[in-house]
C-alpha positions in Angstrom: 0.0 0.0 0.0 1.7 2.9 -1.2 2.0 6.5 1.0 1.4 8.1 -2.1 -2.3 7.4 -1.9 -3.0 8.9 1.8 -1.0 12.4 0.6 -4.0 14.3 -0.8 -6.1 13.4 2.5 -3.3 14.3 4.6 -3.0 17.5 3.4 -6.3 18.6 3.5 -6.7 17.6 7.3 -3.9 19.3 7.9 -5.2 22.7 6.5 -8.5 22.0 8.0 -7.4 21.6 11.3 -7.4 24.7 14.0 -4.2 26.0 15.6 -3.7 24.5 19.2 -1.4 26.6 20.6 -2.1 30.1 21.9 -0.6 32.7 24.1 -0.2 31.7 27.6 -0.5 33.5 30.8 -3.0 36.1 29.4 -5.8 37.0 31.6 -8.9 38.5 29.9 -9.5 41.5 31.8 -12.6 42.7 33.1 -14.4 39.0 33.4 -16.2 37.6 36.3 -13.6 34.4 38.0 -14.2 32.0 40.7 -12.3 31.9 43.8 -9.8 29.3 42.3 -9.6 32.5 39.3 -11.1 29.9 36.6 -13.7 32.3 34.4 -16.9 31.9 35.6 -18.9 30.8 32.3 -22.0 30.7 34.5 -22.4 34.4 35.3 -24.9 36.5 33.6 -24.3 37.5 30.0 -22.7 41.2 29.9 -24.7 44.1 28.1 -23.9 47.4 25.9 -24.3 50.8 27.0 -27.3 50.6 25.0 -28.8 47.3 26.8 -27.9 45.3 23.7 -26.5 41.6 25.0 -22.8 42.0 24.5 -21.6 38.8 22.5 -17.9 40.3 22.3 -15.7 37.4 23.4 -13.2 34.5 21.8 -15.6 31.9 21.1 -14.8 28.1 20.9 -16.9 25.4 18.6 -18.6 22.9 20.3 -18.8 19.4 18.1 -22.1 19.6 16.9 -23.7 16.0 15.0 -22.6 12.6 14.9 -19.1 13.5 12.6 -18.8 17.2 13.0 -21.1 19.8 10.9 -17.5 21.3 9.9 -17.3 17.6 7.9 -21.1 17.3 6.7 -23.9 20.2 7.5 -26.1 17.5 5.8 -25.8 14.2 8.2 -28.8 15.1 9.5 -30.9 15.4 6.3 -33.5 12.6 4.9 -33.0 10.9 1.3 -34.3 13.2 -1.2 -33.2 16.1 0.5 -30.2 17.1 -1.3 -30.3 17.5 -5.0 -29.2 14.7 -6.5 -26.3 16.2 -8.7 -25.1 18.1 -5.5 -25.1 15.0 -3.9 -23.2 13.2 -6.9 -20.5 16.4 -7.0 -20.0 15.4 -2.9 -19.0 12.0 -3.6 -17.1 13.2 -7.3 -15.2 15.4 -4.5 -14.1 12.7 -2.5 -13.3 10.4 -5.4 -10.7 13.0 -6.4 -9.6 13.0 -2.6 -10.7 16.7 -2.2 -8.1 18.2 -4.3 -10.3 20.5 -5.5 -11.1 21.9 -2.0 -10.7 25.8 -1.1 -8.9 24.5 1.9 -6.4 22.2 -0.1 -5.5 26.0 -2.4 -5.8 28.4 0.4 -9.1 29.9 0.1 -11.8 30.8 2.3 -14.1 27.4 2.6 -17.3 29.0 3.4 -19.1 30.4 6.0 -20.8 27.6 7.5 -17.5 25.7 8.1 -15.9 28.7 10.2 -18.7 29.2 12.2 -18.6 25.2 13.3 -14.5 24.6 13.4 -12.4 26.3 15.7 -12.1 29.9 17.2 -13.8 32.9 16.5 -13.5 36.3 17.8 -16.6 39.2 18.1 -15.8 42.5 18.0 -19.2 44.2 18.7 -20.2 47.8 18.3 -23.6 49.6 17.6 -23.1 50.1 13.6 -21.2 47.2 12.9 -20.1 43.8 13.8 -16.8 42.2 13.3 -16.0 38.5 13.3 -12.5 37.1 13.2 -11.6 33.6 12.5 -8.5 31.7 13.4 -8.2 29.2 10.5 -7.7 28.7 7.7 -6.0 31.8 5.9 -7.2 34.0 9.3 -10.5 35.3 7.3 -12.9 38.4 8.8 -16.2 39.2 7.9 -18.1 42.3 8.5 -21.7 42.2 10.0 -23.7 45.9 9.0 -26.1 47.1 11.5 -27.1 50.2 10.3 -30.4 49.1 8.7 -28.9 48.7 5.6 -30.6 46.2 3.5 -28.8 43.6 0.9 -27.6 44.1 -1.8 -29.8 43.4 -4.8 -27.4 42.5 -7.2 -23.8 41.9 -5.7 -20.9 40.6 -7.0 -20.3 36.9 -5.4 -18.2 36.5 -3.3 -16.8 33.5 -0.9 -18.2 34.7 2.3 -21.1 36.9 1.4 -22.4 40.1 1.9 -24.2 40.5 5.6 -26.4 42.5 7.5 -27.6 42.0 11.2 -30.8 42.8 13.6 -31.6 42.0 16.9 -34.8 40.5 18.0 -35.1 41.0 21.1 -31.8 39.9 22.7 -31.0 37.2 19.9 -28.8 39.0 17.2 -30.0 37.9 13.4 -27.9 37.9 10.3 -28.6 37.6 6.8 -26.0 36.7 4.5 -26.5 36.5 0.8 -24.3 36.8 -2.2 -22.2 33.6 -2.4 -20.2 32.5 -5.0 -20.3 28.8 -6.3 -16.4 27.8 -5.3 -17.0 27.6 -1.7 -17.4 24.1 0.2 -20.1 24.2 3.2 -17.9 21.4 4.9 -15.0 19.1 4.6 -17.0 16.5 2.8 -17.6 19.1 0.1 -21.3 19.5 -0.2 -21.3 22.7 -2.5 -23.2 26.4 -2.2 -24.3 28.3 -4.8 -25.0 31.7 -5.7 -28.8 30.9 -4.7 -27.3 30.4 -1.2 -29.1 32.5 2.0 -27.8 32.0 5.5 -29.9 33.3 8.5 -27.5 33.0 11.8 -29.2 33.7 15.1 -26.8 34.2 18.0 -28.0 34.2 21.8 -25.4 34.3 24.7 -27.2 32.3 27.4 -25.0 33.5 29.9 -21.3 34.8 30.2 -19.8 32.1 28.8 -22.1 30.2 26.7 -23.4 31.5 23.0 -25.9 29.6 21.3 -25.9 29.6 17.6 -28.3 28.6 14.9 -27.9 28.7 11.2 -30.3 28.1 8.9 -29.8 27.2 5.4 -31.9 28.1 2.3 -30.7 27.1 -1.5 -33.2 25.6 -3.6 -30.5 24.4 -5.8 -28.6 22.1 -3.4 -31.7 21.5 -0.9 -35.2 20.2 -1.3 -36.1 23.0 1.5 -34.6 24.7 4.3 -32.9 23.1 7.6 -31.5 24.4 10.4 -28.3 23.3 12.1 -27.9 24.4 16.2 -24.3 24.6 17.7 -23.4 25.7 21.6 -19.9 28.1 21.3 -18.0 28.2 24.6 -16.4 31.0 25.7 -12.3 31.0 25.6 -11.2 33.3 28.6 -7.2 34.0 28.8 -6.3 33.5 25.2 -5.7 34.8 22.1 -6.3 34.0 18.2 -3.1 33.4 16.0 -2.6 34.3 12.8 -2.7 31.3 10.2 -1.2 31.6 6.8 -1.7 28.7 4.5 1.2 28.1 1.4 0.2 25.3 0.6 -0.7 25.9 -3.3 3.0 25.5 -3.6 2.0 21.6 -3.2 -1.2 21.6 -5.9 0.9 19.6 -8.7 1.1 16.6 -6.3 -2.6 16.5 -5.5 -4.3 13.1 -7.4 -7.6 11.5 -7.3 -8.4 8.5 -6.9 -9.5 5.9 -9.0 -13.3 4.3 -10.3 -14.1 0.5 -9.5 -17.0 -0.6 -11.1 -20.4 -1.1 -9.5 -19.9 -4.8 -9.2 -16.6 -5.0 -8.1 -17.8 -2.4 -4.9 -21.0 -4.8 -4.3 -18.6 -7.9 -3.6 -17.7 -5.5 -0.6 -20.7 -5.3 1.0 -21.3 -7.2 4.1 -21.0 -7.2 7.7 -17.3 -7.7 9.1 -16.7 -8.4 12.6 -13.5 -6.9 14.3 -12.2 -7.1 17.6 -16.1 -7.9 18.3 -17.4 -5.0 16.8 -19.6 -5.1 14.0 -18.3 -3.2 10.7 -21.3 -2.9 8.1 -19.8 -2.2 4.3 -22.5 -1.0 1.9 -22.1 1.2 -1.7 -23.8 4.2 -2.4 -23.9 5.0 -5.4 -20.2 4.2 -6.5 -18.5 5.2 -3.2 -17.9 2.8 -0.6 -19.2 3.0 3.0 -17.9 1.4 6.2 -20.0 2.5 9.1 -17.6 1.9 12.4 -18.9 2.7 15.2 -15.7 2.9 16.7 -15.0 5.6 13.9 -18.0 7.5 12.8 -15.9 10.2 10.9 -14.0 7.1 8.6 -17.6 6.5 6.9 -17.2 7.5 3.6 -13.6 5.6 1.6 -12.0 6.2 -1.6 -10.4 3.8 -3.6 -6.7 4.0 -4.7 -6.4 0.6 -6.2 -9.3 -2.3 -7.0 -9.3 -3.7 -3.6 -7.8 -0.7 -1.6 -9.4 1.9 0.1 -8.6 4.9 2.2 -11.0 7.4 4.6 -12.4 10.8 2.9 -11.2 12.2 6.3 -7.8 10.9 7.8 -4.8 8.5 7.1 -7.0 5.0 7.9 -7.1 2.7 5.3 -8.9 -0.7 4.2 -7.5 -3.3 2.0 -10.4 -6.5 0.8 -8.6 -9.6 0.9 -9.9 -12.5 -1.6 -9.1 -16.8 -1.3 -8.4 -18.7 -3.9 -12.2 -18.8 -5.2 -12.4 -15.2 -5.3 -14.4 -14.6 -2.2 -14.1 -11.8 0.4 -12.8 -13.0 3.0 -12.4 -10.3 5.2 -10.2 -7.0 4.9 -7.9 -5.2 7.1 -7.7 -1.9 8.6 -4.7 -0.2 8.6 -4.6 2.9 11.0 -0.6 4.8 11.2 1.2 1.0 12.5 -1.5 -0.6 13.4 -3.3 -3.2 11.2 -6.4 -4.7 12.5 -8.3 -7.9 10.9 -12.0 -7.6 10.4 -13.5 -10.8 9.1 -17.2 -11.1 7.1 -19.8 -12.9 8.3 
């Protein structure tokens, strides 16, 4: 199994992952503490001079869903609710190991994917509202709340054009004006230009802001959903700045190959490994391993006929035949660790 075939995955969780070190021994003044000096999250939410809540503050994402919305906003959708070519162009995307992705070339992802990976900083004042992301490529986006409405005809862009309200003490945003380049996760679901985003952000208390976004684009989605998120405040820190380079390394991105149909069906099966139960099904012509050991190593791309490797990190499978041509079993192959899961 060559090393080769993990590269393009590789890279791509390595630009998609947020930075872990920040400055130490910095204490955010002017927040409530315990007696042992931790922040005390629990304390009533601040307010403006104007009785506004104040949702200024280093936010961190919670894991939200089963694998992450940062990996799939859609996990929680029912068949037929994703247009079926947008759903085809998700599983194209992982064929070609996400090469294609705006993380993999330094761009902006989207906004849905930096509002549910990683750490965010509001900057909050009465006519406008400023959001700072870590990673990737240390993006910003400007939130207008002088009444303003949206633009009618706006030139797309990767992150929209916004405008914000308050209703009551829940702040509202409407963002509109997408381009088509931008993924709305890891997994590469796509937006469009028909893309509108409606955020609603509600600090529950001093260290606690609750965020919902829902989605509207009648090209991707049979109808709107809504995705809900808790952000935690991040007392005593800082962001850093994150520069990505690594377009340098685009030449050495491949894809992957295409088994046919019946060559993935021989697959299918339940494996048992370790005494846990491994189900292998095909949608469509991608290959699915459903681990529930591993619910983000669902979705596997072949490299070769019989090999295999996760949409999302280094694992890899590899089907093993006897001398009839059966599946016997296959094994999983995780850094130095290979692991023997045998069908039933």
């Amino acid at each position: 199994m060559t090393v080769r075939a993990f590269a393009p995955i590789a890279l791509v969780c390595a630009l998609s992952a947020p930075a872990a070190a920040q400055w130490t021994n910095v204490k955010t003044p002017g927040i409530p503490r315990l007696a042992d000096g931790r922040p005390n999250l629990s304390a009533p939410a601040p307010r403006t001079a104007d009785g506004k809540p104040d949702l200024s503050g280093i936010w961190q994402a919670g894991r939200a869903g089963a694998y992450g919305y940062d990996y799939d906003v859609t996990q929680t959708l029912k068949p037929g609710d994703v247009q079926p070519w947008a759903q085809a162009l998700r599983f194209k995307r992982a064929q070609d190991f996400r090469k294609d992705s705006p993380l993999a070339h330094c761009m902006p992802v989207s906004v849905p994917f930096l509002n549910f990976r990683g750490l965010s900083r509001m900057v909050q004042t009465p006519q406008m509202i400023v959001i700072l992301y870590e990673s990737p490529n240390s993006p910003h986006r400007t939130i207008f709340m002088d009444g303003r409405e949206p633009p009618k005809d706006p030139n797309p862009t990767w992150l929209g054009y916004s405008v914000g309200r308050w209703d009551g003490d829940t702040l509202v945003i409407t963002s509109t004006g997408f381009n088509d380049l931008g993924w709305l996760d890891v997994d590469g679901n796509p937006q469009t230009e028909s893309l509108k985003l409606t955020e609603r952000f509600s600090r529950k208390d001093f260290g606690h802001l609750g965020l919902d976004v829902t989605f509207e684009d009648p090209k991707v989605f049979a109808k709107p959903f809504t995705l809900h998120m808790d952000k935690t405040l991040a007392a005593d820190t800082e962001l850093l700045e994150d520069v990505c380079e690594n377009e340098k390394s685009g030449v050495h991105l491949t894809s992957g190959v295409s088994v046919p149909k019946d060559v993935l069906a021989k697959y299918a099966g339940t494996y048992d490994l370790a005494g846990r139960q491994l189900v292998v099904s095909v949608q469509g012509e991608q290959l699915i391993i459903e681990d529930p050991s591993a619910p983000l190593d669902r979705l596997f791309v072949a490299h070769s006929e019989n090999g295999f490797s996760s949409s999302v990190s280094q694992v890899a499978v590899e089907f093993v035949r006897d001398a009839r041509g059966t599946v016997t079993h296959f094994n999983r192959i995780a850094g130095a660790r290979t692991e023997r899961a045998t069908r039933k």
